[in-house]
C-alpha positions in Angstrom: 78.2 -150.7 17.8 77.5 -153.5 20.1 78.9 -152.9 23.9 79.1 -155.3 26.7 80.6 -155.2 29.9 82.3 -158.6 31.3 82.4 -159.1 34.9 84.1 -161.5 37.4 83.4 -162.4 41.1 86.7 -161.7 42.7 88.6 -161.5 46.0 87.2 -165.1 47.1 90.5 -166.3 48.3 90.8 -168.6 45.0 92.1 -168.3 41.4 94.4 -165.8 39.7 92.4 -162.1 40.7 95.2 -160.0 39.5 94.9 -162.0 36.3 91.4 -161.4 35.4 91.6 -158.5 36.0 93.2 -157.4 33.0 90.4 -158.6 31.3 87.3 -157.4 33.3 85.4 -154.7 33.0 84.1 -154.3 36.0 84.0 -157.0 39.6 82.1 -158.0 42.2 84.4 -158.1 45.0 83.3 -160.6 47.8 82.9 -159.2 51.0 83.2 -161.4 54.2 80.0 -163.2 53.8 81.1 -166.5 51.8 84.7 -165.3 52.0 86.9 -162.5 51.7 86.6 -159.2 53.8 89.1 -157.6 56.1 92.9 -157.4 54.0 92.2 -159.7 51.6 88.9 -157.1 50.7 91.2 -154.0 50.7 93.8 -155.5 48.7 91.0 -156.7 46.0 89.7 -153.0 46.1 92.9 -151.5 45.3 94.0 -154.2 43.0 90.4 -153.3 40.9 91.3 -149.7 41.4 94.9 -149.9 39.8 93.6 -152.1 36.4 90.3 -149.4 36.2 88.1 -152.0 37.0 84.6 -150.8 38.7 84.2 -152.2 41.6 80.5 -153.5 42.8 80.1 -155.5 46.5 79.4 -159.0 46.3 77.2 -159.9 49.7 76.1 -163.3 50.5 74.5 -165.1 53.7 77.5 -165.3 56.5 78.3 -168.9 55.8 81.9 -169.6 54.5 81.9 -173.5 55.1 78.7 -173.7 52.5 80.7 -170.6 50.4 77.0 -168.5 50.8 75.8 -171.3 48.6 72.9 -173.0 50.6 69.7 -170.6 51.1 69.9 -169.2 55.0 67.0 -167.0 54.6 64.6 -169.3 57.9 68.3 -167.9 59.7 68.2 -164.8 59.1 64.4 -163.3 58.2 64.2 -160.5 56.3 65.5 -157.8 59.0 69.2 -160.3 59.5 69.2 -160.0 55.4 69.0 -155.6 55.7 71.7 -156.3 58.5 74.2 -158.3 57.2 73.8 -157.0 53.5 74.2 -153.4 55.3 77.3 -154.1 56.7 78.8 -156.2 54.2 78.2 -153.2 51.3 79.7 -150.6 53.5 83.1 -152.5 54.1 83.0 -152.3 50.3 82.2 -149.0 50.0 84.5 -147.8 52.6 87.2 -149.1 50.6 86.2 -147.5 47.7 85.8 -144.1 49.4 89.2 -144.4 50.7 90.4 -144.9 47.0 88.6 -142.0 45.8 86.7 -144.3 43.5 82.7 -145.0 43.4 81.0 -148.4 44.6 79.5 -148.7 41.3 77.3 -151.9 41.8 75.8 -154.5 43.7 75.1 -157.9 43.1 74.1 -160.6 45.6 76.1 -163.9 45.6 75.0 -167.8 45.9 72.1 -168.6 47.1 71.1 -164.6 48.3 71.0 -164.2 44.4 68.4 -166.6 44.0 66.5 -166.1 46.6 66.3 -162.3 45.6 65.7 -163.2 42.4 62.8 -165.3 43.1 60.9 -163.7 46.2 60.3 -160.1 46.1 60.4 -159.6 50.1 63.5 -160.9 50.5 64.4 -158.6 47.1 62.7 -155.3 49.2 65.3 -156.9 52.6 68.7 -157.0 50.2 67.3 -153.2 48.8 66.7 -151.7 52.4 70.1 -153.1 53.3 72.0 -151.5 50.5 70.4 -148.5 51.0 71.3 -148.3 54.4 74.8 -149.2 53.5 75.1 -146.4 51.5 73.3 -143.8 53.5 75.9 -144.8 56.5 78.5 -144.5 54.8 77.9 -140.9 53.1 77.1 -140.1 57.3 80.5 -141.2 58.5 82.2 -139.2 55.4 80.4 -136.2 56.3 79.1 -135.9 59.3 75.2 -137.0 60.7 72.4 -135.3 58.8 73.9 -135.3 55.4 72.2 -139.3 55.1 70.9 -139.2 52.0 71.0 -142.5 50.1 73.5 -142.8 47.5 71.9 -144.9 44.8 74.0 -147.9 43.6 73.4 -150.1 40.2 72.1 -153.1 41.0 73.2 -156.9 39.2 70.8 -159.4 38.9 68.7 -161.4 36.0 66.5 -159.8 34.0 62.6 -160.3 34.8 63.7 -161.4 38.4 61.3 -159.9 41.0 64.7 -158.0 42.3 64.6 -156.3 38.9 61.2 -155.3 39.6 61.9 -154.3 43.0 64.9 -152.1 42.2 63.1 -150.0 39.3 60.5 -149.3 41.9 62.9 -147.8 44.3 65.0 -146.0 42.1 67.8 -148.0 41.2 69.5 -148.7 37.2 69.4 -152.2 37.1 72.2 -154.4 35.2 70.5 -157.8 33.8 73.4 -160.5 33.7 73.7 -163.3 31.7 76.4 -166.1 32.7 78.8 -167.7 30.1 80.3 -170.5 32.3 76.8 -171.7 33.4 74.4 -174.1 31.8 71.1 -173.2 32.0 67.1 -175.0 32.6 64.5 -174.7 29.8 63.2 -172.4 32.6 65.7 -170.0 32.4 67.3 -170.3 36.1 71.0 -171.7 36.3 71.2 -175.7 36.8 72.1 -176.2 40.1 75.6 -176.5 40.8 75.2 -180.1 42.6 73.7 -181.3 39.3 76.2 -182.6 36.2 77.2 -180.0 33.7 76.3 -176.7 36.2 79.4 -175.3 35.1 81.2 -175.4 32.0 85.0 -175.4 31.8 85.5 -175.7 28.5 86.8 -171.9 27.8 86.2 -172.2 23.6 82.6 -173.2 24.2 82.3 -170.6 27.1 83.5 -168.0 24.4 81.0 -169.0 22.0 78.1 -169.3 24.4 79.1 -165.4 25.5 79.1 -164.1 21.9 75.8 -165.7 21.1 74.4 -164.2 24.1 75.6 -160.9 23.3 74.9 -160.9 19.5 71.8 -162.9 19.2 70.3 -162.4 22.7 69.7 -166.5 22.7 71.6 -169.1 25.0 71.3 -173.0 24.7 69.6 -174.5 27.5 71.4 -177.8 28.9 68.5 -179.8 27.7 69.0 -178.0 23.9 65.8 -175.9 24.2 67.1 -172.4 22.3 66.2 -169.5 25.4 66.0 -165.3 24.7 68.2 -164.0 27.1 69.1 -160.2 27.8 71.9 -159.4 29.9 74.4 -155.7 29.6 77.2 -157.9 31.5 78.2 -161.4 31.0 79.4 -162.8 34.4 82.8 -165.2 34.5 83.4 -166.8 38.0 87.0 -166.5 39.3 86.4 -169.4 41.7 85.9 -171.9 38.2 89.3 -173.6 37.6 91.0 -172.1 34.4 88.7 -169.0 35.0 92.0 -166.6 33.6 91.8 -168.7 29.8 88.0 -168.9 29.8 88.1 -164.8 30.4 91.3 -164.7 27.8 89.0 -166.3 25.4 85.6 -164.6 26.2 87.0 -161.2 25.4 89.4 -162.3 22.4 86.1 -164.2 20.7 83.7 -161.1 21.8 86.3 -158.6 20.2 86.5 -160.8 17.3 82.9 -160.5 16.7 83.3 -156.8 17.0 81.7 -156.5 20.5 83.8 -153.3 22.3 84.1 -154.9 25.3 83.7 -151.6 28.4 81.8 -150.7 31.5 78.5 -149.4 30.9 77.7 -146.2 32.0 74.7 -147.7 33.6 76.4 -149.6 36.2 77.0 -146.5 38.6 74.9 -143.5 39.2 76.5 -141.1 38.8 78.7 -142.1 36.1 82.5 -143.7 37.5 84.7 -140.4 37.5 88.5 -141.9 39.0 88.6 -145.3 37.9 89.7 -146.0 34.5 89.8 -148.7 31.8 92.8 -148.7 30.0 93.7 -151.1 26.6 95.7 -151.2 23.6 94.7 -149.4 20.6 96.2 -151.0 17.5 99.9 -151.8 18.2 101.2 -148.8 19.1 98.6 -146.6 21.1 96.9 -146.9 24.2 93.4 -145.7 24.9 91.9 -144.6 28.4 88.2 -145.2 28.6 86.6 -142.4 31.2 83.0 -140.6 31.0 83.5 -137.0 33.0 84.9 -134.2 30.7 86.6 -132.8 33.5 87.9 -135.6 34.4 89.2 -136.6 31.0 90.7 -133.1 30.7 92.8 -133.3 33.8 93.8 -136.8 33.0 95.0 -135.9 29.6 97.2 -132.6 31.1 98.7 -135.0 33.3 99.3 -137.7 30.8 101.1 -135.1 28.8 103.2 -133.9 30.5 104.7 -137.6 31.9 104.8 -138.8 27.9 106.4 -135.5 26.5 107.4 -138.1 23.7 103.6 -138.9 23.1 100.5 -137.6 21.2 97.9 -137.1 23.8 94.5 -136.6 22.2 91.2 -135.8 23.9 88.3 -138.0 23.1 84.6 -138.4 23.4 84.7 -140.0 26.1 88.4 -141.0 26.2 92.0 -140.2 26.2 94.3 -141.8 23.2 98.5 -142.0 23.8 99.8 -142.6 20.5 102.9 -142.7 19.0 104.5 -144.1 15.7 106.3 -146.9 16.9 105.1 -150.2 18.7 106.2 -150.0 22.4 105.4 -153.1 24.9 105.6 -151.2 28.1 103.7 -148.1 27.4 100.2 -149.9 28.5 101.6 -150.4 32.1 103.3 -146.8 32.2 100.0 -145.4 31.2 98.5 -147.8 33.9 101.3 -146.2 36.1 100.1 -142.6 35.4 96.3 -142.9 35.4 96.6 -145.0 38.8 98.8 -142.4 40.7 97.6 -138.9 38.2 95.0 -136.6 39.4 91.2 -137.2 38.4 91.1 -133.7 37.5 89.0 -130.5 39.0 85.4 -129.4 38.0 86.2 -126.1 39.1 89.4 -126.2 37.5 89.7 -123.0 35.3 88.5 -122.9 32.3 86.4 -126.0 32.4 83.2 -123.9 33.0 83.9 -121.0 30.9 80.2 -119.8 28.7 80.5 -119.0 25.3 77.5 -117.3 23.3 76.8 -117.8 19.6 74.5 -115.6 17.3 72.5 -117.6 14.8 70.1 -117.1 12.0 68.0 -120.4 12.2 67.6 -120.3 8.2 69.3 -123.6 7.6 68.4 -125.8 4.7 67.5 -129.1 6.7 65.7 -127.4 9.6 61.8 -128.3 8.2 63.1 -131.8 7.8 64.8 -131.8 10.8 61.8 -130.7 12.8 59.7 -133.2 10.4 62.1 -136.0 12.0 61.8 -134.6 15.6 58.0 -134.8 15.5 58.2 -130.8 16.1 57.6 -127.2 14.3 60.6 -125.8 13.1 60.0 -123.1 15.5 60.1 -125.7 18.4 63.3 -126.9 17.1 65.2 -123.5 17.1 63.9 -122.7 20.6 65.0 -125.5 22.3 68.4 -125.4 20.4 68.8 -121.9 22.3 67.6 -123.0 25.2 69.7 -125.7 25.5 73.0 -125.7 27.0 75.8 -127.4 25.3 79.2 -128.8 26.3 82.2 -128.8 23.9 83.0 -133.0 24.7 85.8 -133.0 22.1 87.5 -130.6 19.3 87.5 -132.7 16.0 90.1 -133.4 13.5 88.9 -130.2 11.5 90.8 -127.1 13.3 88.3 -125.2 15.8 85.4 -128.0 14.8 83.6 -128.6 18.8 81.4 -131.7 19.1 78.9 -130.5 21.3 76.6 -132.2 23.8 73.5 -131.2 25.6 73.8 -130.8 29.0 70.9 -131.2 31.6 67.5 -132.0 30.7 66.6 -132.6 27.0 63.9 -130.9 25.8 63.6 -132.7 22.5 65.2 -136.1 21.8 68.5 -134.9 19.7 69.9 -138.2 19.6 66.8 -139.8 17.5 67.9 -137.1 14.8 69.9 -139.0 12.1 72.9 -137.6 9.9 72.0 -137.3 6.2 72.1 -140.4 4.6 74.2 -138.5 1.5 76.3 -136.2 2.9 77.5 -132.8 1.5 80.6 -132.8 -0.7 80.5 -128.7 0.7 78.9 -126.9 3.9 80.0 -123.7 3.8 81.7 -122.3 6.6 79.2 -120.8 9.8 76.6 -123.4 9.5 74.9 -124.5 12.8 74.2 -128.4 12.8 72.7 -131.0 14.5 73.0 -134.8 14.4 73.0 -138.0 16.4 72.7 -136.1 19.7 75.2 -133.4 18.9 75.0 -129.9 17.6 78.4 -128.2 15.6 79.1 -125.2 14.0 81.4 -125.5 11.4 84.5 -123.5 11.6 85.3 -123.4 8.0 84.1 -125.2 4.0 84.7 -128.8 4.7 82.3 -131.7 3.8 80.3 -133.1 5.8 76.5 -135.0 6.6 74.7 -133.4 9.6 71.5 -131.7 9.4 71.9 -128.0 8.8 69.3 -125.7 11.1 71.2 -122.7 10.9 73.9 -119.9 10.4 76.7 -118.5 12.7 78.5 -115.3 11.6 81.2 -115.4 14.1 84.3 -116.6 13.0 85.3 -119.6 15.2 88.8 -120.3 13.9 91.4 -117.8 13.0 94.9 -119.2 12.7 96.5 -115.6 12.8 94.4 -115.0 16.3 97.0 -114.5 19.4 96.6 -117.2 21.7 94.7 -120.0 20.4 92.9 -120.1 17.0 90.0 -121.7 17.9 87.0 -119.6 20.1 85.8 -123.2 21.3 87.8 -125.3 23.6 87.0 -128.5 25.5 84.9 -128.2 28.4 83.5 -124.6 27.0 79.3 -124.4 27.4 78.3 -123.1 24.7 74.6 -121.5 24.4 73.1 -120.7 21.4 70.9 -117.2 20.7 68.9 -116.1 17.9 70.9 -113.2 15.9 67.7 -111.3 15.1 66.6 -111.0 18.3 
């Protein structure tokens, strides 16, 4: 499945925000350098905040007659580029904090972006400021002495001497492509004084974004075929007819069968109270959100407001469904997600250990060790000493999807599921696959790799309470029933 996560430059005092937004994943929100800040920044923030969008800082050189487009860097040197980025990050990030959501990225604007791109001291300057942006503004949450620096993502281009920079200090880095700019043979963006810079025609915008994100290749303006590698395409809300372009971006990427979501590499750690809400088919709606505890809270909540509703956990989402089409349910679940609670890691139950016996005499545990590049003995003893979460019960009654949690001492996720699944596992068997271990509750078919044997029953439907001994958010820990 191919993911991408579509971005806009937003809050710039020009084009339709509140219209993009329904079809962004995630924004940079300008922020007083080149324009923007004060109201207009706060309203932007909470206008991101109420469609899910994740919200990154857009800083630029203080020059809004130029619109941060013409390189001030002789202005400022390299300490007025850590000042200026510093406090133009934390207005952001203020208004995030007040929203309860994370500042999830940040990318330069204009001619900053460039000249970060290209020149690694003015790279190390924009760095140092965000850092201190971020360190200043954990102080004034909590008090002096707690300034630790709160890593951000950082936006940029890929191969840029900011990329370098930013893996050296720590931070993810997000390569960005751009769909409604033309590119040199060189692989920088034309110049926007030059003819063609930007491209307004929204079907050819839509095509260029899909072939970036399918084939990793982009058409140069002089017709020279470049490799490009970008996780989010960037649209600019400034470009006239910037609401069609994104319209048709996102209808051609989803088309193409590009899901179309925020990475969970743009914010460390992952975004917990902003969501991305969409349709699902014609008659559900789906919630897009990462932290079990999170999700768990948000699906008790949405529940109980749509007593009418199925309200089913996910992976890493919540799905409303329901058996007839209904227009307005997307903007009620908007409604509820925007004003619900984000849900309580110490909430009870959400913690709560369970232990399971197993015989590690499975029939695929040679080959799955084989496939792991391990013993078999290696295999069973870092499936015990693993710990993992229950992310999701499964259609099957009492069937957990489990995944590790903390460090990994093998990689699970490089283990495969059989390429000819069983018409019959029998009921008890421990399993492993694609990152995930089960046990399965009961005979049903199935293709992961089978390590092992669980004599406890994990569903009984004539049990008081519930019938399943897993639950979401259980930690489940595995031990060897011989010993």
């Amino acid at each position: 499945m191919v993911t991408i996560d579509l971005n806009a430059d937003v809050g710039e005092e020009c084009g339709d925000d509140a219209a993009l937004f329904a079809l962004v994943t995630s924004a940079n929100v300008a922020a007083g350098g080149h324009a923007g800040g004060g109201e207009v920044l706060a309203a932007t923030v909470a206008l991101a905040v109420r469609h899910g969008v994740a919200v990154g800082a857009h800083p630029s050189y203080p020059d809004r007659p130029a619109f941060g487009r013409i390189s001030r860097m002789d202005d400022h040197g390299h300490d007025g580029i850590r000042r200026f980025v510093a406090d133009q990050v934390r207005a952001v990030a203020r208004e995030c904090k007040r929203h309860g959501v994370p500042l999830t990225h940040v990318k330069a604007h204009g001619a900053l972006y460039a000249d970060a791109a290209a020149d690694p001291l003015v790279a190390e300057a924009f760095l140092a400021g965000v850092a201190d942006a971020m360190t200043r503004t954990l102080e004034a949450a909590s008090g002096p002495g707690t300034g630790e620096e709160t890593q951000v993502a950082i936006v940029g281009p890929a191969g840029s001497r900011l990329a370098e920079v930013s893996v050296r200090r720590g931070h993810a880095f997000i390569a960005e492509v751009f769909a409604d700019r033309a590119y040199t043979r060189e692989g920088t963006l034309v110049p926007r004084s030059e003819p063609g810079a930007v491209i307004h025609d929204a079907q050819a915008v839509a095509r260029r974004a899909a072939r970036m994100v399918l084939e990793g290749r982009v058409e140069a303006i002089d017709g020279t075929v470049l490799e490009i590698v970008g996780a989010t395409v960037c649209l600019h809300g400034d470009t006239p007819g910037a609401v069609e372009i994104a319209k048709q971006v996102r209808e051609e990427l989803t088309a193409n069968g590009v899901v179309v979501r925020c990475p969970t590499t743009i914010g460390a750690p992952p975004q917990e109270a902003a969501f991305r809400v969409s349709w699902f088919g014609d008659s559900a709606v789906v919630v897009d959100v990462v932290d079990l505890a999170v999700r768990m809270g948000l699906a008790a909540h949405l529940a109980d407001a749509l007593p009418g509703r199925e309200v089913r956990l996910g992976m890493a989402s919540v799905l409303v469904g329901g058996d007839t089409p209904d227009a307005a349910l997307l903007e009620r679940v908007r409604e509820l997600v925007a004003t619900g609670p984000a849900g309580d890691r110490d909430a009870p139950g959400v913690r709560r250990l369970v232990t399971l016996r197993v015989a590690y005499d499975g029939a695929d545990l040679a080959d799955a060790a084989r496939m792991l590049d391990c013993s078999a003995a290696q295999l069973t003893s870092a499936h015990q000493r693993q710990h993992w979460q229950v992310a999701m019960m499964g259609f099957a009654p009492g069937f957990g999807y489990l995944q590790p949690e903390g460090d990994l001492e093998l990689p699970w996720d490089e283990l495969p599921r059989r390429a000819s699944p069983r018409t019959r596992v029998p009921a008890g068997s421990v399993a492993v696959a694609a990152g995930m271990s089960a046990v399965y509750p009961a005979a049903m078919p199935g293709g992961w790799q089978l390590i092992g044997t669980c004599p406890e029953p994990l569903f009984d439907p004539e049990a008081v309470g519930s019938p399943s001994r897993l639950r979401a958010g259980d930690i489940v820990r595995f031990e060897r029933a011989d010993g």
